[in-house]
N, C-alpha and C positions, 0 to 999 in steps of 0.2 A: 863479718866473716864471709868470705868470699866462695860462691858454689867449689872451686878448685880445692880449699881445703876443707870443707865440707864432705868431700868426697874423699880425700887423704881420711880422715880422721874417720871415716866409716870405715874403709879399706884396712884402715888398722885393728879398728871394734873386730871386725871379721878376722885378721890374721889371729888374733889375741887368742880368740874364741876356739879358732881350729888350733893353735897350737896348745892349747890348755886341753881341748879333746885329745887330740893325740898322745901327751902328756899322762893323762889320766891310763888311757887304754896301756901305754908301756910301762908304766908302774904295775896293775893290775896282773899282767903279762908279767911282768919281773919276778913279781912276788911268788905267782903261781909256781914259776919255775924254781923260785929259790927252794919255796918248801917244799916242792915235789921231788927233783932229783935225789936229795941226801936218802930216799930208798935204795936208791941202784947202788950203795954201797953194799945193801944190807942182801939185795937181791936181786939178780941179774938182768939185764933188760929183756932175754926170753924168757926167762923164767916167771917174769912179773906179767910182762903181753901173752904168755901162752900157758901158763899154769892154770893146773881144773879146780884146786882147791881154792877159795876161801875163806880164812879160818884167821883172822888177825887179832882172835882173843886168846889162841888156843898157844902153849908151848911144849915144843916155837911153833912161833905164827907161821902162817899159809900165805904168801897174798898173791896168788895170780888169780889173773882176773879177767881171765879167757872165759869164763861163763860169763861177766856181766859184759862183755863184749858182744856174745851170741846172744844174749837177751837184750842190749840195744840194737841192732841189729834187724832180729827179728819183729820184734814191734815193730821197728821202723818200715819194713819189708810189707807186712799184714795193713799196717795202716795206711801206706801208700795206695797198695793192691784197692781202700776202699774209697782213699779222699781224692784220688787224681782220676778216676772216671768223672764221679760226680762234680769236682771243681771244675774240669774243663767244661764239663755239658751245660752244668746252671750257668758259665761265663758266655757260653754258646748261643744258651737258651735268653738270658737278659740282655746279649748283645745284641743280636740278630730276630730273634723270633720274637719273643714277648709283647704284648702288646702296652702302649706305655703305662697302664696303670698297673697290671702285672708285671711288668719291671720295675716300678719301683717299690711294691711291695717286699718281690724275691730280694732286693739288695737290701733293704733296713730289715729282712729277716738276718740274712748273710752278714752284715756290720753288726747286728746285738751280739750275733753267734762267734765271730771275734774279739768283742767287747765283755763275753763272759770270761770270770778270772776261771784259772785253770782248778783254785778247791773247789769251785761248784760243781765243775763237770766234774772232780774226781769223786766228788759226794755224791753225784746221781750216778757214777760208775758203781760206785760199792752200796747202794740204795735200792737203785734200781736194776741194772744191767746183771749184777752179782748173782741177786736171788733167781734169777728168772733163768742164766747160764747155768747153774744147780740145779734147779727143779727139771728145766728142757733135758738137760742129757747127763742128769743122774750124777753132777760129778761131788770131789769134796768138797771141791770150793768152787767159789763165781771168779775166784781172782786170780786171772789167766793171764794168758798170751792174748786172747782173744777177746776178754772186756777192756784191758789196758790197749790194743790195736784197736776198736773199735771208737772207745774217747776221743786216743789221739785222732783219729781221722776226724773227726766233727773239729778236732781245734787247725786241725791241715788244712780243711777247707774253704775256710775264709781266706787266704794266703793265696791257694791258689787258682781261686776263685776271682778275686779280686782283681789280681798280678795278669790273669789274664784276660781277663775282660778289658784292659786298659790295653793289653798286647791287641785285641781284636778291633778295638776302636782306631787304633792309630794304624789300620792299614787303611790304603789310601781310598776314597769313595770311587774314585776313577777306576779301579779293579774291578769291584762290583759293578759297577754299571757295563764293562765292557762285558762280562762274561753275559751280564742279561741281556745287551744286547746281540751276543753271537747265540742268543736260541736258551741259554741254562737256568736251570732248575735253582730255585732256591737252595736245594739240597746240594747238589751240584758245584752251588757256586760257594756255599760253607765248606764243604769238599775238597773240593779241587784249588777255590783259590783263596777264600778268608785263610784259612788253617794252616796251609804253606808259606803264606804269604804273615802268620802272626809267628810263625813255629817257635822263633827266638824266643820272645817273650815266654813264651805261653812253658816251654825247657826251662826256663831260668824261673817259672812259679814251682814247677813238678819241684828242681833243685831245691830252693827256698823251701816248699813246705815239707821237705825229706828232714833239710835242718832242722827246722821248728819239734819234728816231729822224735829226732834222734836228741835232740838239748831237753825235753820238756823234763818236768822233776817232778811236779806235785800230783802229776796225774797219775806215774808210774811208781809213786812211792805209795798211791792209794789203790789203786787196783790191780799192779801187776803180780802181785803176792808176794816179794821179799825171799824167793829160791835164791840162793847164791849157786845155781847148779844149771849143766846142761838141758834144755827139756827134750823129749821126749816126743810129746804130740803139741798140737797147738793150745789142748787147754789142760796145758805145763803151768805151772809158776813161774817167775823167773823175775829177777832184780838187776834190772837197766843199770847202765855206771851212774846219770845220776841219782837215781834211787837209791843207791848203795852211799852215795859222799854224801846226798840229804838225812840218810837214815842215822847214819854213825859217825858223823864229823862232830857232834857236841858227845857224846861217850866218849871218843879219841881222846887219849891224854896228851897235853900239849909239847910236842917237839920226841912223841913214840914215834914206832916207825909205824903203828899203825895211822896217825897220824900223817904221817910223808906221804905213805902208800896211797890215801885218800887222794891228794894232793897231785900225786902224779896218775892216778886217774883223771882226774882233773886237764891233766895235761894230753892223756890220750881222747880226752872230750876234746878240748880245743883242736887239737890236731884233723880230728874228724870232722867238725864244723868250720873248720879252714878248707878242707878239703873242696866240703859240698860247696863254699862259697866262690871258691876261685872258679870251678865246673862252671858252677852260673854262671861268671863275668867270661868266660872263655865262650860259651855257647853263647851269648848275649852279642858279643861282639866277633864270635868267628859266623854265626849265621845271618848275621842283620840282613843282608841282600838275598838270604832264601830263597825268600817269596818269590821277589822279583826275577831272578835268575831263572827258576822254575817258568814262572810268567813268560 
C-alpha cells in the first residue's frame, strides 16, 4: 500500500468520523424538537416563555416557566460575579507570576477541581455549604441562590481558568520583552499588554464558563432548593430549567403535555447555550488582533 493511499484511507477514517458526529448531534437536536413543540399547541409560545406559574400536575396545568428562566439566570449571574475574578487572576497568577513549583502545584489543584464530578460538589453544597448558610444568617434553609451560585462557580472555574491561561501563553514573548525594555513594571506590563493583548481568549473563557454554569443540572437540582417561583432576595430558592427537566422528567407520563412542556424547556436551554456559544466564537475571531492593534 502506497503512502498516497495510506493517507486517502485516513482522510476517509476522519470524514466517516465527523460525519457520524454531526449525525449524532442532528438526531439529538431532532428529537428534542419533535418532543418539545407539540406543547405550543396546548400553550402559547408567550405564554409558556413568560408565564409565572408552574403547576404541570395541577388541573389544568400551569407550565410557564418564566421563574425557571430567572433562576437560571440568576445563578448564572451570582456565579459568574464569583468564578470570573478568580479564574482570570489564578490564570494570571500561574501564567505570569508563579514561581515554577508553585505553578504547578496551583494547576493539578485547578485540573482535580475540574475533574470532580458535579454529585460531589452538590453533596458538599448540601453538607456543608447548607448548614453553615442557616446557621450564619438565620435563614429556613441553606438551599439558595447563594449555595447553588457558590458551587457553580468552583465548577466555572477550571473553565475559565484553564481557557485562559493558554489565552495568556500564546501572546507573543516579543510584547513582553519590549514593554520591559521601554522601562515597565511587571504589573504594568500584565496590565497594559499581556491582558489586551490575550482579551480574546480570556472573553471567550468568561463565555464558555457562563455556559457550563447556566447547562449544569446536578448541582442545581441539589442545592438550589426546587422553588418553582420568582425569588425575592438572593437566599430565595429557586429551580434552574435544568433542575426542573432533571427533577420531573421520570414522573412525566409519556407523550402528556407535561412531558412536551419538559422538552421544550429543553429546547429554551439549547437555544441559551447556543447563544453563549456563538458570542464566544464571535469575540474569538472579531477580537484576535486586539492586543496587537492596541500595541
Amino acid at each position: 500500500m502506497t503512502r498516497q493511499q495510506k493517507e486517502i484511507i485516513i482522510k476517509g477514517l476522519f470524514a466517516i468520523v465527523a460525519f457520524v458526529s454531526v449525525m449524532i448531534l442532528t438526531l439529538i437536536v431532532v428529537f428534542l424538537f419533535r418532543e418539545g413543540i407539540p406543547i405550543f399547541r396546548e400553550v402559547g409560545l408567550s405564554d409558556f416563555l413568560f408565564g409565572r406559574e408552574w403547576y404541570p400536575t395541577y388541573d389544568p396545568p400551569s407550565y410557564g416557566i418564566w421563574p425557571l428562566i430567572i433562576g437560571s439566570f440568576i445563578v448564572t449571574i451570582f456565579a459568574c460575579l464569583i468564578a470570573v475574578p478568580l479564574g482570570i487572576l489564578s490564570a494570571v497568577y500561574i501564567s505570569e507570576i508563579a514561581p515554577p513549583a508553585v505553578r504547578e502545584i496551583m494547576k493539578s489543584i485547578i485540573e482535580l477541581l475540574a475533574g470532580l464530578p458535579s454529585v460531589v460538589l452538590g453533596f458538599f453544597g448540601m453538607v456543608i455549604v447548607a448548614p453553615w448558610l442557616q446557621e450564619t444568617f438565620d435563614l429556613p434553609t441553606g438551599l439558595n441562590i447563594v449555595n447553588a451560585s457558590v458551587i457553580l462557580a468552583l465548577m466555572a472555574v477550571p473553565t475559565i481558568s484553564s481557557i485562559s491561561e493558554d489565552a495568556i501563553y500564546a501572546v507573543p514573548q516579543e510584547f513582553k520583552e519590549a514593554s520591559y525594555a521601554l522601562g515597565a513594571t511587571k504589573f504594568e506590563t500584565i496590565v497594559r499588554v499581556i491582558m489586551p493583548a490575550a482579551f480574546s481568549g480570556i472573553s471567550t473563557a468568561v463565555i464558555l464558563g457562563m455556559a457550563r454554569a447556566i447547562g449544569e443540572t446536578m448541582v442545581v437540582l441539589m442545592v438550589a432548593g426546587g422553588a418553582a417561583s420568582i425569588p425575592e432576595s438572593i437566599f430565595d430558592s429557586v429551580r434552574p430549567m435544568p433542575a426542573s427537566i432533571a427533577a420531573e422528567m421520570g414522573e412525566a407520563p409519556f407523550g402528556s403535555g407535561h412531558y412536551h412542556a419538559l422538552f421544550a424547556t429543553g429546547i429554551v436551554l439549547f437555544f441559551l447555550t447556543l447563544v453563549f456559544n456563538l458570542i464566544a466564537d464571535y469575540i474569538s475571531h472579531k477580537f484576535k488582533e486586539v492586543g496587537s492593534a492596541t500595541l
